[in-house]
C-alpha positions as CSV (number, residue, x, y, z in Angstrom):
1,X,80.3,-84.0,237.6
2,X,77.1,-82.5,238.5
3,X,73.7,-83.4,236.8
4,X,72.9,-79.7,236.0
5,X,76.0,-80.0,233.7
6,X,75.0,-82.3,232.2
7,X,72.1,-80.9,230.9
8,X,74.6,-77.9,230.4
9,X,76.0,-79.3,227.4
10,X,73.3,-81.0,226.0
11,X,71.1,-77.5,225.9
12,X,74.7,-76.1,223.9
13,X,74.7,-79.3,221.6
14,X,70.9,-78.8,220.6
15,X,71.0,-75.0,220.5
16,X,74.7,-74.7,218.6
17,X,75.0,-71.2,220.6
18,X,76.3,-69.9,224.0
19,X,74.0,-67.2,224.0
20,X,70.7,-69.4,223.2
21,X,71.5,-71.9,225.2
22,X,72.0,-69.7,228.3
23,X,68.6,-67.8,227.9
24,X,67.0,-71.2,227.9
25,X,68.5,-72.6,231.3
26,X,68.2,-69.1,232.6
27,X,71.9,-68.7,233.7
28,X,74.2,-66.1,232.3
29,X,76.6,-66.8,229.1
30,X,79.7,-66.4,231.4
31,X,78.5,-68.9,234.0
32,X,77.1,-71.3,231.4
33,X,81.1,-71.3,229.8
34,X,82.6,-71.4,233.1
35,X,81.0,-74.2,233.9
36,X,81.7,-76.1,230.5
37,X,85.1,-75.3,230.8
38,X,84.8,-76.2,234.3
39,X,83.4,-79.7,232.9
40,X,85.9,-80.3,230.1
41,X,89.0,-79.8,232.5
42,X,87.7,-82.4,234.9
43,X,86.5,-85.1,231.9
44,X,89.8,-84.2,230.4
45,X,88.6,-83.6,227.0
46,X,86.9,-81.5,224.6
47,X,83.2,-81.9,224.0
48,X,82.7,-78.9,221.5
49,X,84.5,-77.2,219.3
50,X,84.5,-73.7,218.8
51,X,84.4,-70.6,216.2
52,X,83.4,-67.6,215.9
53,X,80.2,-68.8,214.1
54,X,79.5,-72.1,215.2
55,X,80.0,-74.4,218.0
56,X,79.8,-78.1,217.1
57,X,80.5,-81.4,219.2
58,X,84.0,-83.4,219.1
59,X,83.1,-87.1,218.9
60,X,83.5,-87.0,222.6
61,X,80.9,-84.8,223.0
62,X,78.5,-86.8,221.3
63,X,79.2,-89.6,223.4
64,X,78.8,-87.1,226.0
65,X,75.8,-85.9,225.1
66,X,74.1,-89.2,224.2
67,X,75.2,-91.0,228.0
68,X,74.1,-87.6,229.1
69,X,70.6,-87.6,227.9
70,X,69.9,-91.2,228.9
71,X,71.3,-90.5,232.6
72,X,69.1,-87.0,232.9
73,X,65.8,-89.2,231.1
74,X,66.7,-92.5,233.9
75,X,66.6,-89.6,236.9
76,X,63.3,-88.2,235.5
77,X,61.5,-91.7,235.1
78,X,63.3,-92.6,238.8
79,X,61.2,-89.2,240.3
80,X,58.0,-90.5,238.3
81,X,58.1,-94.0,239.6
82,X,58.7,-92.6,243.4
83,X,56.2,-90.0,242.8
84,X,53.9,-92.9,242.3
85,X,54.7,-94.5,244.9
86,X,54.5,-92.1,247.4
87,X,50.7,-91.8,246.0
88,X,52.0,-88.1,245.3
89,X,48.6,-86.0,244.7
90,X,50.1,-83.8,241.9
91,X,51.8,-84.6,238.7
92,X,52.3,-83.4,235.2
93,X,52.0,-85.4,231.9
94,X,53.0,-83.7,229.0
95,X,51.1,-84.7,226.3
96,X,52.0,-84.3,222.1
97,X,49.1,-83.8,219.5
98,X,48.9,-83.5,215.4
99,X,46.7,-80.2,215.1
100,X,43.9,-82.3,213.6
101,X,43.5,-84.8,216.3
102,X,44.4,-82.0,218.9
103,X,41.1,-79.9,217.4
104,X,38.8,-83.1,217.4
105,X,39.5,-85.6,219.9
106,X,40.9,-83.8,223.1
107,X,38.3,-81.5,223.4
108,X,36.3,-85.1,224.0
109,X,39.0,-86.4,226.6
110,X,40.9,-83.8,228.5
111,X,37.5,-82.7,230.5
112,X,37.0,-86.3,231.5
113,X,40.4,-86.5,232.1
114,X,40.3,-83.3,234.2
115,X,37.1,-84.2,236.3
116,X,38.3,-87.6,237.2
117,X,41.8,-86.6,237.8
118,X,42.4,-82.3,238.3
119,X,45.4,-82.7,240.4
120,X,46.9,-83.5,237.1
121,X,48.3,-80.6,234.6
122,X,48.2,-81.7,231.4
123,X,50.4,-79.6,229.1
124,X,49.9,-79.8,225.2
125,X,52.6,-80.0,222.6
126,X,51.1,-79.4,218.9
127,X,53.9,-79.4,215.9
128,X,54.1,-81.8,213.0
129,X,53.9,-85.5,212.7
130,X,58.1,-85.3,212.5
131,X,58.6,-83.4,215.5
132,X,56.3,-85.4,217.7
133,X,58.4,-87.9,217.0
134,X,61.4,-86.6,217.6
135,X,60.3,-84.7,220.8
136,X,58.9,-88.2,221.8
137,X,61.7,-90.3,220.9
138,X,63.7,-87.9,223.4
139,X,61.6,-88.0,226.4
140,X,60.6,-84.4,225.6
141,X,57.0,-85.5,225.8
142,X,55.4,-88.1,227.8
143,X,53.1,-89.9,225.3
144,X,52.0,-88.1,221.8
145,X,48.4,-88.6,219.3
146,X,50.4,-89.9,216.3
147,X,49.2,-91.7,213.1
148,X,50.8,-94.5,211.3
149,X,53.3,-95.5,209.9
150,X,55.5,-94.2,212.5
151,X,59.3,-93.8,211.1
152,X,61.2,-93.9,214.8
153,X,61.8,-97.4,215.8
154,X,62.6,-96.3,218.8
155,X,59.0,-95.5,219.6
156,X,56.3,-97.9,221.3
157,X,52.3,-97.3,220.6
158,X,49.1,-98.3,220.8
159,X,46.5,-98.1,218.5
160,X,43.1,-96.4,219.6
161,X,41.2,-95.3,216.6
162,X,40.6,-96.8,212.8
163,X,39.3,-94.0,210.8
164,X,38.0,-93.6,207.4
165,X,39.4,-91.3,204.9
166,X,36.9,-89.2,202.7
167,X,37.2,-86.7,199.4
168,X,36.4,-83.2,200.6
169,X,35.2,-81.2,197.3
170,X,33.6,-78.0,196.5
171,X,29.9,-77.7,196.9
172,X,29.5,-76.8,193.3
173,X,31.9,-79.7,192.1
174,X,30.3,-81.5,189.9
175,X,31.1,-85.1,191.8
176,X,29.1,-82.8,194.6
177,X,25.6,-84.8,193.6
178,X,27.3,-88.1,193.7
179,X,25.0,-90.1,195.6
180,X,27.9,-93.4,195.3
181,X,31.5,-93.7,196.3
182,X,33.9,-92.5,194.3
183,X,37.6,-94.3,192.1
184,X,40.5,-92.1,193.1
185,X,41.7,-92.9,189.5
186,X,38.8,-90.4,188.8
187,X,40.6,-87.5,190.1
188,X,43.8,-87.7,188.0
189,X,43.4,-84.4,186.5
190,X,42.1,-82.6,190.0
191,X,43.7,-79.6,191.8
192,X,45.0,-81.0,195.1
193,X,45.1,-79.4,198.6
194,X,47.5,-81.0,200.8
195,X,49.1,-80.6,204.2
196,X,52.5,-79.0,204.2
197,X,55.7,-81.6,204.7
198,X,56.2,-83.2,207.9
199,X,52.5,-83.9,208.4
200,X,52.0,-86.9,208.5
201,X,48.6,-86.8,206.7
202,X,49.9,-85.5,203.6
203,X,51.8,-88.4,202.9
204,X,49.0,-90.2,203.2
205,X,47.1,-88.4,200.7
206,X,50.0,-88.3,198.1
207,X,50.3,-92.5,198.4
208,X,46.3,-92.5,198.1
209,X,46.8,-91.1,194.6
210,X,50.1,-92.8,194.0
211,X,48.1,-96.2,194.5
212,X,45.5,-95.0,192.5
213,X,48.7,-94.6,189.5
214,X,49.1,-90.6,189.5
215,X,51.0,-87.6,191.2
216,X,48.6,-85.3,192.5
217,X,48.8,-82.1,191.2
218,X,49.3,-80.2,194.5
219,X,47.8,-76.2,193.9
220,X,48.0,-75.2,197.3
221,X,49.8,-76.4,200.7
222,X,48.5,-75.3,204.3
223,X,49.8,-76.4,207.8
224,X,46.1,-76.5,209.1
225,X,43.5,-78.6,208.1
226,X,40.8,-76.2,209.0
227,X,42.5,-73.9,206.0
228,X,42.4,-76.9,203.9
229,X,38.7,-77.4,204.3
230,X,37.6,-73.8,203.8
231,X,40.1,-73.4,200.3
232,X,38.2,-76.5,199.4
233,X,34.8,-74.3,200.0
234,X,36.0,-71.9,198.1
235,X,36.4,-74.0,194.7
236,X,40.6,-74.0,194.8
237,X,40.5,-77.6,194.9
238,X,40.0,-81.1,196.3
239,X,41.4,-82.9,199.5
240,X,41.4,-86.3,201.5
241,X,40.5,-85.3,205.4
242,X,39.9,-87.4,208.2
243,X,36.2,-88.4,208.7
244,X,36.3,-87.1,211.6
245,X,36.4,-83.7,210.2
246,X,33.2,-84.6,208.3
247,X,31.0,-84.5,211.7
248,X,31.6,-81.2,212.3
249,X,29.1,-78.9,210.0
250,X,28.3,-76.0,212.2
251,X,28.6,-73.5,209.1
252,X,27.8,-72.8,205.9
253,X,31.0,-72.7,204.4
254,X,31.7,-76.1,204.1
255,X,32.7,-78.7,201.7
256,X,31.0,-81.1,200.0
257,X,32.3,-84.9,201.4
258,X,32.1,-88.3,199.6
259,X,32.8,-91.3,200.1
260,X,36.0,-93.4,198.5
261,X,34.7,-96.5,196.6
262,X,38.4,-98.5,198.3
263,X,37.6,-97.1,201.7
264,X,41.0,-96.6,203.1
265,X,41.8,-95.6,206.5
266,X,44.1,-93.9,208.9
267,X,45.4,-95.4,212.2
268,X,45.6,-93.1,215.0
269,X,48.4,-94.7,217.9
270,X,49.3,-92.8,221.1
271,X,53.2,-93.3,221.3
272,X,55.9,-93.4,223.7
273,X,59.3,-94.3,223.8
274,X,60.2,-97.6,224.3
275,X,61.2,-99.0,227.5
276,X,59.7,-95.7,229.3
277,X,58.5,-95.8,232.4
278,X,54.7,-94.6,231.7
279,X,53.4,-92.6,235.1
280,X,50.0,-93.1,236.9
281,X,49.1,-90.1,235.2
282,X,49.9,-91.5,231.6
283,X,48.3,-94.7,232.2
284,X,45.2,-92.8,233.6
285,X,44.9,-91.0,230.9
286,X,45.5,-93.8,228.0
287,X,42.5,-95.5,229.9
288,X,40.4,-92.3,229.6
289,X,41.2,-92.0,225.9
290,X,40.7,-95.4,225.1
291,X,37.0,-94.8,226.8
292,X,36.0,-91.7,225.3
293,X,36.8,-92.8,221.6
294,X,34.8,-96.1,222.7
295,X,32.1,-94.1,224.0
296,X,31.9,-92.2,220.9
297,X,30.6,-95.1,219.0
């Protein structure tokens, strides 16, 4: 048993397809089932089952694929810590981000990072609040920019920004001129514009109004906040964002922002899974976070 089969059959388990999972290790569909077959006869059982449409695990192959993944993620972290030890001068840290914290808060750290530490590649992963989790939880990114709650217990974080959430309205709204803060309850009968599902944003806004005892009524859904802001410029509606987002008025096109008389917040964490072993280039670049967002006042 060979470690690149291993990672074989877990590419075919998370793929569900010969073909797909071949053009992702780069090795041809006849080699990648030779080598399965190859697997199965020496294991002496079955780890998928096969049709002409599908191709699912037995319960073998879950086992298989579950020992599998924590063997491949133990000879990763093993290279890291040697890596480290060795005072290797290159490395890689591969680094999650929601799209709003990726647009706001990197461009502050990764050219700190980089000056202090440019042997170091940084690659990004953007998705959803969901799939960083996942992707996370699986060791398919180092550490990832999350907000709480997080739903994985599997995942370990630390917190590094409080932030307040504001109303975002249109510029001719007539709770534009409010000079106060204003009740959520107040915006029972407003058009929302929300974040699509998986963000984890969006559920934030929807238990804002839930708290404040109504359902939002959602008119539009985007997967990027920027979209969010300028629909809310537009007069389509009104949206909770970040503050963070408030800072930034290089245009014209902007909302109007308020405050929220029950001042709520959002938590942003940077995650990892538990028991991980976090690199010297992880570390570094925790501490580098944790001093730009301190540095930001």
């Amino acid at each position: 048993m060979e470690l690149r089969q291993l990672n074989y059959v877990i590419q075919i388990a998370h793929e569900k397809n010969f073909s797909r999972a071949a053009e992702k290790l780069h090795i041809a569909q006849p080699s990648l089932s030779q080598q399965l077959s190859k697997l199965e006869q020496e294991i002496g059982v079955l780890l998928f089952r096969r049709t002409t449409n599908s191709v699912e695990l037995t319960q073998a192959g879950q086992v298989f694929v579950e020992k599998s993944q924590a063997i491949l993620d133990a000879v990763e972290q093993l290279k890291q810590e040697m890596d480290d030890m060795a005072q290797m001068r290159r490395g890689r840290l591969v680094v999650g981000t929601l799209p709003i914290t990726g647009s706001h808060i990197l461009p502050l750290v990764l050219p700190v990072f980089g000056a202090h530490y440019p042997q170091i590649e940084v690659v990004l992963v953007e998705d959803t609040t969901a799939k960083l989790e996942q992707l996370t939880a699986s060791g398919g990114t180092d550490l990832s920019l999350l907000s709480l709650p997080l739903i994985d217990s599997s995942l370990a974080y630390e917190p590094f920004l409080e932030e307040e959430i504001c109303l975002a309205v249109p510029p001719k709204h007539p709770l534009a001129g409010r000079t106060g803060p204003i009740d959520i309850a107040e915006l029972l009968d407003e058009p929302f514009i929300v974040l699509k599902r998986g963000q984890g944003f969006r559920q934030i806004a929807i238990e804002l109004c839930e708290q404040a005892g109504f359902q939002p009524r959602v008119v539009f859904e985007s997967s990027n906040i920027e979209t969010v802001q300028s629909l809310v410029a537009g007069g389509m509606g009104i949206a909770f964002v970040p503050q963070m987002l408030t800072r930034v008025k290089s245009a014209d096109f902007v909302p109007a922002y308020l405050r929220l008389r029950s001042k709520p917040t959002r938590t942003l964490v940077i995650a990892s899974r538990k028991g991980r072993y976090l690199s010297k280039a992880a570390d570094a670049f925790i501490r580098t976070l944790n001093r730009t967002i301190s540095n930001m006042g």
